[in-house]
C-alpha positions in Angstrom: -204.1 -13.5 -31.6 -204.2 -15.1 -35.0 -200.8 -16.1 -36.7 -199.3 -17.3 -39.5 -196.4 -19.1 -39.8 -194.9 -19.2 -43.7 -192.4 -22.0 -43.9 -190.6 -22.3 -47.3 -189.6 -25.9 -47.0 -187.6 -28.2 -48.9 -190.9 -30.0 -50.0 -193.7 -27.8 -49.7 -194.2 -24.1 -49.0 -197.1 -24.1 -46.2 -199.1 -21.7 -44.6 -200.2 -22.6 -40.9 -202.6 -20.3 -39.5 -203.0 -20.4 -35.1 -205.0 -19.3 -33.0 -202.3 -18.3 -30.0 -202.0 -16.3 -26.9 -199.2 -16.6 -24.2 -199.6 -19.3 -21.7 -202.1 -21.5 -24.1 -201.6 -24.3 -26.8 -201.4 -22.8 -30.5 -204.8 -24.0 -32.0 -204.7 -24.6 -35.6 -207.5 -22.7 -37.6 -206.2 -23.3 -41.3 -203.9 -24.9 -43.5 -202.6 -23.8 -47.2 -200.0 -26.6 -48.9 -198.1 -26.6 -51.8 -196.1 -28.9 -52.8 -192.8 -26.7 -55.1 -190.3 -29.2 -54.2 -187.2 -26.7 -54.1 -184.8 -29.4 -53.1 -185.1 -31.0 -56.7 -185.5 -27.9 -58.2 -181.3 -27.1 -58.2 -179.6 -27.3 -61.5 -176.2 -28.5 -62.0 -174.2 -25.3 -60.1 -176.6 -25.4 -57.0 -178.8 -22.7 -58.1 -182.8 -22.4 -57.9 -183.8 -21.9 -61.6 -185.7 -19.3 -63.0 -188.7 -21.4 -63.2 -188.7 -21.8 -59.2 -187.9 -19.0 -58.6 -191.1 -17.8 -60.6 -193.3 -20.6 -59.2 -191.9 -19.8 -55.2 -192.6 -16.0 -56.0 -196.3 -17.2 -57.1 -196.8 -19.2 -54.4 -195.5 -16.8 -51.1 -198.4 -14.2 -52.6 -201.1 -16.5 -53.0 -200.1 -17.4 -49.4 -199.6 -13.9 -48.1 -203.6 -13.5 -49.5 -204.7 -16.8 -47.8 -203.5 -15.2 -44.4 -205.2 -11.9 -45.4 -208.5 -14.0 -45.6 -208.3 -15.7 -42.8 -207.6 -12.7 -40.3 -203.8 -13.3 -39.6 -202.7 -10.2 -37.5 -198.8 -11.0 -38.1 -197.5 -14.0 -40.6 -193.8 -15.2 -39.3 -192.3 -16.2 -43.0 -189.3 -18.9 -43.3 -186.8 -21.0 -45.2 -185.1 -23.5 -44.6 -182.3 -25.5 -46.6 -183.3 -25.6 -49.4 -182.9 -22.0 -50.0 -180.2 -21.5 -47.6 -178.2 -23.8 -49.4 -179.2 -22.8 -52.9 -175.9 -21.0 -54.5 -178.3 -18.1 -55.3 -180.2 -18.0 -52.1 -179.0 -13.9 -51.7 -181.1 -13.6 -55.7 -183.9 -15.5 -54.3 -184.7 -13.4 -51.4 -184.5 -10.4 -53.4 -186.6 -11.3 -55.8 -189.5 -13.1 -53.2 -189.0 -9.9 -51.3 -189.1 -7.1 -54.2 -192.4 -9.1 -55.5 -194.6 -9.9 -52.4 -192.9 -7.8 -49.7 -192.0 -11.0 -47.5 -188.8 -10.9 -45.8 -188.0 -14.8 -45.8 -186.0 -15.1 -42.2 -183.4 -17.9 -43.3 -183.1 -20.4 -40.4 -179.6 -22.1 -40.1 -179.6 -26.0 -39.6 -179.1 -25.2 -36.0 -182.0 -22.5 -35.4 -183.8 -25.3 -37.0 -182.7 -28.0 -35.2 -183.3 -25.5 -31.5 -186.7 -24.6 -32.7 -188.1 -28.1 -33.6 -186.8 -28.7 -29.9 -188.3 -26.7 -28.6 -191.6 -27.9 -29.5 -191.2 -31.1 -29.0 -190.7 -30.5 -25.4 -193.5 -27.9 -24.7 -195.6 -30.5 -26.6 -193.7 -33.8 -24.1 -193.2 -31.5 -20.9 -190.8 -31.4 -18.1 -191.8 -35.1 -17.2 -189.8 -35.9 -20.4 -186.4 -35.8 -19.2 -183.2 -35.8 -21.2 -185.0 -35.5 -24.6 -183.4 -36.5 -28.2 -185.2 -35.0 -31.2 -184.6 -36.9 -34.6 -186.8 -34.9 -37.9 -186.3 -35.6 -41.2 -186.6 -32.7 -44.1 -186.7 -33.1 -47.4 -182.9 -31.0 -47.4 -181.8 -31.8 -44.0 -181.6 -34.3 -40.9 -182.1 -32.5 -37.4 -180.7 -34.0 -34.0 -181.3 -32.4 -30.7 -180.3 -33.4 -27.2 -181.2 -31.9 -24.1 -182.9 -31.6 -20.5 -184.2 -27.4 -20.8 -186.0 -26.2 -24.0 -183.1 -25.2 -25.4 -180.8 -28.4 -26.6 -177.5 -29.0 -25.3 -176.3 -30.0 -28.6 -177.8 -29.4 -31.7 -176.8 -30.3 -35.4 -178.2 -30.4 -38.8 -177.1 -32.7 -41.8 -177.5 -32.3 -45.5 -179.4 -35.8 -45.5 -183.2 -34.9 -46.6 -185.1 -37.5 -48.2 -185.9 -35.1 -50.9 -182.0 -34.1 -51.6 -180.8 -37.8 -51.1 -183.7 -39.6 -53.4 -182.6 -36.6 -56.0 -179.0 -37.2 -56.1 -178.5 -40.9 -55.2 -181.5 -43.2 -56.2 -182.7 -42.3 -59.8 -184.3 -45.9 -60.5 -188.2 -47.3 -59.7 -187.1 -49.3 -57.9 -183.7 -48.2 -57.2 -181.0 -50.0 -58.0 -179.3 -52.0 -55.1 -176.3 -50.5 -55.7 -177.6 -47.2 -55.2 -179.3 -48.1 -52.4 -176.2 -49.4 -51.0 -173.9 -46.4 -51.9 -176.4 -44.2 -50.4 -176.6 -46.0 -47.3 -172.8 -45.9 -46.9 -172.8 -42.0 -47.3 -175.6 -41.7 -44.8 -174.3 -43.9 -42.1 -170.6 -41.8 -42.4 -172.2 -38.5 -42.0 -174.3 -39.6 -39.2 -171.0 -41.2 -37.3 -169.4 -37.8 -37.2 -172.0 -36.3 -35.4 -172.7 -39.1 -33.0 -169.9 -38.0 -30.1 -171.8 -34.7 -30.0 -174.7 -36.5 -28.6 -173.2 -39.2 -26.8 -170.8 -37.5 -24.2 -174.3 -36.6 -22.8 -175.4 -39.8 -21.6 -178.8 -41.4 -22.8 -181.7 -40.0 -23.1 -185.1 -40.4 -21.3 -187.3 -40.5 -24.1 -187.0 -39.9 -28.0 -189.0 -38.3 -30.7 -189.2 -37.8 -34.3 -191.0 -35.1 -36.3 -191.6 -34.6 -39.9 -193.8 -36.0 -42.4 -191.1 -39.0 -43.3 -191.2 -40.4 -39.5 -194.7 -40.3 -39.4 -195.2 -42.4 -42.7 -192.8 -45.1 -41.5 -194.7 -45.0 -38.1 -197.6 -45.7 -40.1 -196.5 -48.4 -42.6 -194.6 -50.5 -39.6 -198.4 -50.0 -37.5 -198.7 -47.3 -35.8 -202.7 -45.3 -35.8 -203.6 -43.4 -38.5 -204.4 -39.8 -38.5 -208.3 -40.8 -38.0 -207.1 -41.9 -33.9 -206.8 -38.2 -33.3 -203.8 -36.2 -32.6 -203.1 -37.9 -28.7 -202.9 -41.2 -29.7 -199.5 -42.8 -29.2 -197.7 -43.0 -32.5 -194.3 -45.5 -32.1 -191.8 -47.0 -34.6 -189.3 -49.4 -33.3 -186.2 -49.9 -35.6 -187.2 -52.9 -36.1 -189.5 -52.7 -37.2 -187.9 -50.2 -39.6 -185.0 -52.7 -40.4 -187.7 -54.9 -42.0 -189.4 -52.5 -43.6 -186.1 -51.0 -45.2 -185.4 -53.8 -47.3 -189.3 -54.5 -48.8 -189.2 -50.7 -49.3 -185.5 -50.7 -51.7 -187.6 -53.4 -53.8 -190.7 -51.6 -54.5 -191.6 -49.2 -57.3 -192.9 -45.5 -56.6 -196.4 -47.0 -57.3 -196.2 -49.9 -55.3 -195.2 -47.4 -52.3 -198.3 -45.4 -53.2 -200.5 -48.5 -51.8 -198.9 -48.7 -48.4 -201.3 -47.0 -45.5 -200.8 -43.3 -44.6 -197.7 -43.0 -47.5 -199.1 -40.0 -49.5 -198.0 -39.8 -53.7 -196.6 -36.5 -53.2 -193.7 -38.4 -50.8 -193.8 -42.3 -51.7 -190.5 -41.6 -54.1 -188.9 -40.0 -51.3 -189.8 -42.7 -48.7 -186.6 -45.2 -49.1 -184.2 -42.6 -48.6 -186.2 -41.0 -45.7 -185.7 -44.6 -44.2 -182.0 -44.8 -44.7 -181.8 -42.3 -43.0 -184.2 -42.9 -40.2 -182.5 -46.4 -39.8 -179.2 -44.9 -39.4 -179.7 -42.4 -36.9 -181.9 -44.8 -35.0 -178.9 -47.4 -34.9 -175.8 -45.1 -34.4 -177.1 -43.1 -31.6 -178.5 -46.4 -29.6 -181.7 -45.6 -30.3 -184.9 -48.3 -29.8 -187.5 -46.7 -30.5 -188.8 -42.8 -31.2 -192.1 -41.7 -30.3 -193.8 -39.1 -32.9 -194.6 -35.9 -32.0 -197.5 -33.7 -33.8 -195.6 -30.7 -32.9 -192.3 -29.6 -34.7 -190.3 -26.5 -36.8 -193.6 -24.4 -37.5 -194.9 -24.7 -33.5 -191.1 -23.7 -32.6 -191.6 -20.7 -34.6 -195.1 -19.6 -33.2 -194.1 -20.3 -29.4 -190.7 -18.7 -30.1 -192.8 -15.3 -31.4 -195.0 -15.8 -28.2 -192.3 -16.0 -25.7 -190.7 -12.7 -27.0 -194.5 -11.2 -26.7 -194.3 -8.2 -24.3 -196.2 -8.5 -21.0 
């Protein structure tokens, strides 16, 4: 069957369109991308303003008419924290609903976290092990830890690079000081999650999702999307720790010239590190390997597992 998967993101609101059937990989057949940006989109009370509102509302239909052209037999429609978060999530879902019809599912951090799991290991396999996810959101940090596909532990932080570059690092280039204050927040929220994973021993192997690991993969080395989708993607922190520091001192534009770092994300890319960095350090972590497959798989093989025989 042909699906699509709607997924109302922090950054982008993106239309994946799979060819899928129980017991086979998801094939992708199209993509639609836009980039709304919700998570800069709050005003000062934590609400999504009328504009985004408008421009989300605009861009679910145009969306709901690409999977109409395209053959879609069901489309699976999502948020994530950016509007679950927003303090006027329960208006926003109204509204999408009352003008396009779509029922946005709101995932919890968790769901998300579980899900994003859950395609990492279909996409790694049994011979994985003990598997730790890391993915980085432009609302949210996802950890996952486990040996079946669904994680032992699971948790989800309000440390997006979208979220953190809006409220922490207004300069180009940011100010040291920011960059330092922001690092201190990231590396205290991290901490508190760390025994959650720990008490489970290490992990086999390690893997990071999300368009923010696979630009630091790319700028510390690792192939570019023109290898093809099986070659071996790595970023060792440090790699990262060097990179962290040239990153802090360059301007939005200056990010724009590094390989694979796309303008749509370069402002985004020094907090997306921080983070990255952090996580990589507190949980005793090496290195991650980057997997093509993350939330919007976890959706689709979710929906195929509950498929009746």
């Amino acid at each position: 069957m042909r699906l699509g998967v709607l997924d109302v993101g922090s950054n982008t609101v993106h239309l994946l369109v799979m060819d899928a059937h129980p017991g086979a990989c998801p094939l992708p057949a199209h993509s639609h991308k836009v980039e709304l940006r919700l998570a800069e989109l709050l005003d000062a009370d934590g609400a999504i303003g009328a504009s985004g509102i408008d421009r989300l509302v605009a861009v679910v239909r145009d969306a709901l008419h690409t999977a109409e052209e395209k053959g879609c037999e069901a489309v699976l429609p999502f948020a994530t924290s950016a509007v679950r978060d927003a303090a006027n999530a329960d208006a926003v879902l109204a509204r999408v609903k009352a003008e396009t019809g779509v029922t946005l599912q709101v995932l919890t951090g968790e769901e998300e976290a579980r899900l994003t799991f859950l395609a990492a290991r279909r996409w790694f396999g049994w011979s994985a092990g003990k598997l730790l996810l890391l993915d980085i959101g432009g609302g949210s940090l996802e950890i996952a830890y486990g040996i079946d596909e669904e994680p032992d532990a699971a948790a989800s932080l309000p440390l997006g690079a979208g979220r953190l570059t809006a409220g922490w690092l207004p300069g180009d280039p940011p100010d040291p000081a920011d960059v330092r204050a922001l690092r201190r927040h990231v590396r205290a929220e991290i901490a508190r999650t760390v025994g959650e994973f720990a008490r489970f021993g290490p992990p086999d192997h390690v893997v990071a999702t999300s368009k923010t690991f696979k630009q630091l993969a790319r700028i510390a080395g690792a192939p570019g999307s023109g290898e093809g989708l099986y070659a071996q993607r790595l970023l060792s922190r440090a790699s990262l720790e060097a990179w962290v520091p040239k990153l802090a001192g360059m301007t939005v534009e200056q990010r724009c010239g590094l390989p694979g770092v796309s303008p749509s994300r370069a402002a985004q890319l020094l907090a997306g590190a921080l983070v990255a960095e952090a996580a990589m350090d507190l949980l005793g972590v090496g290195a991650v390997e980057i997997c093509p497959w993350a939330l919007r798989e976890g959706v689709i093989l979710r929906r195929l597992d509950h498929l009746p025989e």
